[in-house]
C-alpha positions in Angstrom: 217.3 -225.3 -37.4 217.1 -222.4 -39.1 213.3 -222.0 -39.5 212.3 -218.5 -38.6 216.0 -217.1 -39.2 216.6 -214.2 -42.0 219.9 -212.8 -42.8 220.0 -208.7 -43.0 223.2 -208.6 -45.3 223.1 -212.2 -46.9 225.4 -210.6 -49.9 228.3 -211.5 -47.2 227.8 -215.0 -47.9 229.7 -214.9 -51.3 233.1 -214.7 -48.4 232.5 -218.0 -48.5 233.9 -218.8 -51.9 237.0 -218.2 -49.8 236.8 -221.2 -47.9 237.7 -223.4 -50.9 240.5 -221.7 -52.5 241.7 -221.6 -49.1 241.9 -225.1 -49.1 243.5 -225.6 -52.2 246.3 -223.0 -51.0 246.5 -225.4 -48.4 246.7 -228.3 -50.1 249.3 -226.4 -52.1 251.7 -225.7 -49.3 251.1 -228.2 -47.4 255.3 -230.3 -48.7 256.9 -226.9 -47.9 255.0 -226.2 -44.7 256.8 -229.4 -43.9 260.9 -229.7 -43.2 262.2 -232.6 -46.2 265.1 -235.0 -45.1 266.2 -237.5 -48.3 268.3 -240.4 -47.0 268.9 -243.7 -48.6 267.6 -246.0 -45.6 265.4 -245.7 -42.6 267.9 -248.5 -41.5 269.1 -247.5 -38.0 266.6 -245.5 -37.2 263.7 -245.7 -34.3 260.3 -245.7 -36.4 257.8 -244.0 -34.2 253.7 -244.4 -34.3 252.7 -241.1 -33.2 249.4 -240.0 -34.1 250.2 -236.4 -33.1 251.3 -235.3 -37.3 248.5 -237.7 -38.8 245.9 -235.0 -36.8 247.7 -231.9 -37.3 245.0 -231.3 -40.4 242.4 -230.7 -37.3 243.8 -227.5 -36.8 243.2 -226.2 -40.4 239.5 -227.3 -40.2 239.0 -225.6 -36.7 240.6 -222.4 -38.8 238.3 -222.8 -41.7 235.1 -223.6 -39.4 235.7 -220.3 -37.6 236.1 -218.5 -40.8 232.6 -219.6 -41.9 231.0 -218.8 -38.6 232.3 -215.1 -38.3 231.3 -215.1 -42.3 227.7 -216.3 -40.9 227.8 -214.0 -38.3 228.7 -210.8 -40.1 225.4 -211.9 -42.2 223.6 -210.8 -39.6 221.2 -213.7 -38.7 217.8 -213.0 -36.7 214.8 -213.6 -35.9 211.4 -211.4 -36.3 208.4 -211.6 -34.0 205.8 -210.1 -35.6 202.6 -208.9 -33.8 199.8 -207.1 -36.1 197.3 -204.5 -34.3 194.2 -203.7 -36.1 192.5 -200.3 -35.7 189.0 -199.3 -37.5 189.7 -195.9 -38.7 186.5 -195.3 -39.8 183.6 -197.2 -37.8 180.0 -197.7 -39.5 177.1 -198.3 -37.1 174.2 -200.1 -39.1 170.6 -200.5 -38.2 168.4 -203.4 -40.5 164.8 -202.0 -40.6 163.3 -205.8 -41.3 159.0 -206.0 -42.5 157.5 -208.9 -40.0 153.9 -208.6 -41.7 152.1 -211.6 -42.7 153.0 -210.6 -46.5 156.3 -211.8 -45.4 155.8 -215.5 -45.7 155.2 -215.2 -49.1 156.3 -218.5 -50.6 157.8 -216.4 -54.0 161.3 -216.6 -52.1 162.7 -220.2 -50.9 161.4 -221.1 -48.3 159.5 -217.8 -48.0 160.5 -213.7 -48.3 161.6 -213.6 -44.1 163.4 -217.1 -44.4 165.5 -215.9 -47.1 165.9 -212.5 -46.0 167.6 -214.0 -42.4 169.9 -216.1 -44.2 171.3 -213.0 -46.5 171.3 -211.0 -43.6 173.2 -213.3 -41.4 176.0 -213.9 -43.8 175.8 -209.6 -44.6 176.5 -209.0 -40.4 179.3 -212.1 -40.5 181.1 -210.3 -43.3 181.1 -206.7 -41.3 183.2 -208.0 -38.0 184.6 -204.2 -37.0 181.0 -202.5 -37.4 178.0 -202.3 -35.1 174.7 -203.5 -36.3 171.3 -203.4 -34.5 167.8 -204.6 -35.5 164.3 -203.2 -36.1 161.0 -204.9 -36.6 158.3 -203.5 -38.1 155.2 -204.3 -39.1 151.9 -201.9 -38.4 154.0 -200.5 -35.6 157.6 -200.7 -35.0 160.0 -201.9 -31.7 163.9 -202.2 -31.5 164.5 -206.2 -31.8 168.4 -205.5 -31.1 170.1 -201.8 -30.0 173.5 -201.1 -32.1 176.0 -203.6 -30.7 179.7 -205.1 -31.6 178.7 -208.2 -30.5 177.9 -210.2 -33.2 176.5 -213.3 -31.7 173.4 -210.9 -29.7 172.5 -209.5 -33.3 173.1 -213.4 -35.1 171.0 -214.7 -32.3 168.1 -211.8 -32.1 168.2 -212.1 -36.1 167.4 -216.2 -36.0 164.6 -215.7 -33.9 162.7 -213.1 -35.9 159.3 -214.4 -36.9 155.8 -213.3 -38.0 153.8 -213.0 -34.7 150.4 -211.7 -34.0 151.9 -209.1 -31.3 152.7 -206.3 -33.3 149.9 -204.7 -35.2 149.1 -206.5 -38.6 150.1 -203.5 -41.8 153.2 -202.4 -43.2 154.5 -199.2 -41.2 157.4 -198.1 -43.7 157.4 -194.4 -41.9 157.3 -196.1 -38.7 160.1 -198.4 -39.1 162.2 -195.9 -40.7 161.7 -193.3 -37.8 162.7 -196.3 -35.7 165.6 -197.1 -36.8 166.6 -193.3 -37.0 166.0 -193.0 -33.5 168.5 -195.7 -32.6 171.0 -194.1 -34.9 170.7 -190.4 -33.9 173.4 -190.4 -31.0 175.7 -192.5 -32.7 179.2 -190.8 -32.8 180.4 -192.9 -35.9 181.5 -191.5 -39.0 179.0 -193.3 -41.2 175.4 -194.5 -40.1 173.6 -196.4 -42.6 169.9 -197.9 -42.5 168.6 -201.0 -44.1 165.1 -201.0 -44.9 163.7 -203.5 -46.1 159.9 -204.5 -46.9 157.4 -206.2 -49.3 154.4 -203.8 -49.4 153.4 -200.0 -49.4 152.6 -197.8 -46.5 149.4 -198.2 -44.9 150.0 -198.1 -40.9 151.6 -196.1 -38.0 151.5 -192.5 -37.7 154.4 -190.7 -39.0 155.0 -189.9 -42.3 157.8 -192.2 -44.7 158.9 -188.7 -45.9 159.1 -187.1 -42.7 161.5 -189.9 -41.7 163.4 -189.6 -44.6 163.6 -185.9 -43.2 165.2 -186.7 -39.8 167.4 -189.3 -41.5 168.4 -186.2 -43.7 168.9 -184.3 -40.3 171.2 -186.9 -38.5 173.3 -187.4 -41.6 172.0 -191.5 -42.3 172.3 -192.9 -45.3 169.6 -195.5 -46.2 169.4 -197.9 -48.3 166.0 -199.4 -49.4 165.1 -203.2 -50.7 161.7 -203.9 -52.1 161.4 -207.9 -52.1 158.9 -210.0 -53.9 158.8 -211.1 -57.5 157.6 -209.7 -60.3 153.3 -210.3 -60.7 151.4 -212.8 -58.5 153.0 -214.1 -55.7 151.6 -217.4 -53.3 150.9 -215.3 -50.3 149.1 -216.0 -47.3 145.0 -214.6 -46.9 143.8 -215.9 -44.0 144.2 -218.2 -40.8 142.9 -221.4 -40.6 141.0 -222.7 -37.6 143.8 -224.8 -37.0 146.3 -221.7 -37.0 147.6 -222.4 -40.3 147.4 -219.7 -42.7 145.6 -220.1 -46.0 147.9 -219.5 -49.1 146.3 -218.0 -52.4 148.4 -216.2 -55.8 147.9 -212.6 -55.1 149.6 -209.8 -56.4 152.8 -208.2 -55.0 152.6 -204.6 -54.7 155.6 -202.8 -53.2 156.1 -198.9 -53.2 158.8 -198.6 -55.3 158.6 -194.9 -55.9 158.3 -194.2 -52.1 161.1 -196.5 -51.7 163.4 -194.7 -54.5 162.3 -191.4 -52.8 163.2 -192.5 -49.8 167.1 -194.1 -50.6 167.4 -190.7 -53.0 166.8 -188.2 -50.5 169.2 -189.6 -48.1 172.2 -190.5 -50.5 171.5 -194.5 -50.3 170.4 -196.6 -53.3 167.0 -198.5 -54.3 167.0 -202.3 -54.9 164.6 -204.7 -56.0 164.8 -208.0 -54.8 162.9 -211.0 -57.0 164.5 -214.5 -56.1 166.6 -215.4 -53.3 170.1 -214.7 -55.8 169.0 -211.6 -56.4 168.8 -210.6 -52.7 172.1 -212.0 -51.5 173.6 -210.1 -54.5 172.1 -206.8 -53.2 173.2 -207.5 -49.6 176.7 -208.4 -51.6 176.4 -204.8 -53.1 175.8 -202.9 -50.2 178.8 -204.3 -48.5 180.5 -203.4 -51.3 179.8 -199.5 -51.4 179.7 -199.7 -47.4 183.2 -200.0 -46.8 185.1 -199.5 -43.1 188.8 -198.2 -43.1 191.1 -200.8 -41.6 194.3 -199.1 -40.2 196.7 -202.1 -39.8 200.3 -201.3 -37.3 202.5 -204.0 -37.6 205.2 -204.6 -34.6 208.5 -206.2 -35.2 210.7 -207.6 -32.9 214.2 -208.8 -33.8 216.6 -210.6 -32.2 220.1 -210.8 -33.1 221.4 -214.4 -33.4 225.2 -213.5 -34.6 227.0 -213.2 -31.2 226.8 -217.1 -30.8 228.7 -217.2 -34.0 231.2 -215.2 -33.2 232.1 -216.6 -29.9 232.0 -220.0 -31.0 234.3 -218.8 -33.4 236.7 -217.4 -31.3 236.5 -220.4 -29.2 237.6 -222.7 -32.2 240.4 -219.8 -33.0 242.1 -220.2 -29.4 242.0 -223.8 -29.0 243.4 -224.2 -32.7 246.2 -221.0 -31.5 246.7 -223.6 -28.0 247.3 -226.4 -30.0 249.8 -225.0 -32.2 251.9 -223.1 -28.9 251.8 -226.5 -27.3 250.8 -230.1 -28.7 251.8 -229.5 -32.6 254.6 -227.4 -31.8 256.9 -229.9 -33.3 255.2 -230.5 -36.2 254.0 -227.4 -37.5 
């Protein structure tokens, strides 16, 4: 009943240690509220069975009763509707630069390097609700899998179906996918544009220069943040296609860029990680959520209604019909 009811001044309710010794004042008077006559016999007199003076205590209760309500009722009981309104103060747009090349089903990470990258990443955009993410392949050239969008689902979707594919041009583009990724993020009016790149090799395709898009990334203010995957030494990599389409796996040895890579996250204010085992890689993506933070502004609406008048009229209610039955029913008795 009273589920969703607060009391502004609750310190009224100690009134209510009133109620009591009001009753034992009552209890007190009650032989002198009442006229005594001491006789020797009842002989001669009419005995009468009226039920009027056995009731008369009713009146006392309805007093008491209305006491406690206008007690309750100067308490102040209400109720609060709460509504919460969120506002992103600070907005990050995000672009993940993602290597496609055949290096990328390298079986060092379960099940292999692009497998395990699109389950970090998935988890990474499900954790950033109030930013917009897009996606860039790259391989030996690069393309825009998925512009800069609030809509998770497109980017969750567009991210699943990533896959090595003989379309794009076999090498690893680094420049290329940087510059890409750049280009989507130039316009962007948010306070904080960050890029993703990610890869498994060194820079041997496309035509513009990793520094030179390090440069423009300078330029447009974009922070990136570079992740070199593949483990430490040989790694069971694939050589060659089969003539049943199947590629042939061999131990070869991972070479990734790691000083362009550093130069790369240095010059634009982002940090360089190196990712050996699929722990290792969600614990980067953990990081970079971490130091990527967006500014929640919360406003909170409250909405109160008063729940007191009730009390009180009810209380006046009881008040009059115990004042009636005092002018009229139990005049003779009280």
């Amino acid at each position: 009943m009273l589920e969703g009811i607060e009391f502004l001044n609750k310190e009224l309710f100690w009134f209510m240690m009133l109620l009591p010794v009001a009753i034992l004042w009552y209890v007190f008077k009650y032989k002198k509220q009442t006229a005594e006559l001491k006789i020797s016999s009842l002989k001669g007199f009419k005995i009468s069975n009226s039920w009027l003076p056995k009731i008369k205590h009713f009146l006392f209760v309805l007093r008491l009763l209305a006491l406690a309500l206008l007690i309750t009722a100067l308490a102040r009981p209400r109720t609060v509707d709460v509504s919460t309104k969120t506002k992103t103060t600070k907005g990050i747009d995000i672009v993940m630069a993602i290597d496609v090349s055949a290096s990328m089903l390298a079986k060092d990470l379960a099940p292999n390097r692009l497998e395990a990258l699109k389950d970090v990443a998935s988890e990474f955009i499900k954790g950033r609700p109030n930013d917009r993410i897009g996606l860039v392949e790259y391989a030996g050239e690069s393309y825009t899998k998925t512009p800069i969008t609030s809509d998770k689902a497109i980017v969750l979707r567009s991210l699943k179906d990533i896959k090595y594919n003989t379309i794009i041009e076999g090498g690893t583009a680094i420049g290329m996918g940087l510059a890409t990724s750049v280009n989507r993020l130039k316009d962007s009016k948010a306070k904080s544009k960050v890029i993703i790149l990610l890869t498994d090799g060194v820079n041997n395709s496309g035509f513009i220069d990793p520094k030179i898009a390090s440069e423009l990334a300078v330029e447009y203010g974009i922070k990136t943040y570079t992740i070199g995957i593949g483990t430490n030494g040989m790694a069971l990599s694939p050589i060659n296609i089969l003539p049943n389409g199947n590629f042939q796996y061999a131990r070869v040895p991972v070479e990734i860029d790691e000083d362009l890579l550093k130069e790369i996250a240095s010059v634009t204010g982002g940090k360089y990680f190196r990712a050996t085992n699929n722990k290792k890689l969600a614990e980067i993506y953990d990081e970079i959520n971490k130091l990527e933070k967006t500014d929640i502004e919360e406003f909170k609406f409250y909405n109160y209604e008063e729940k007191y008048r009730p009390l009180v009229l009810l209380a006046g209610l009881l008040l009059l019909i115990e004042l009636l039955g005092r002018i009229t029913i139990f005049r003779s008795f009280i």
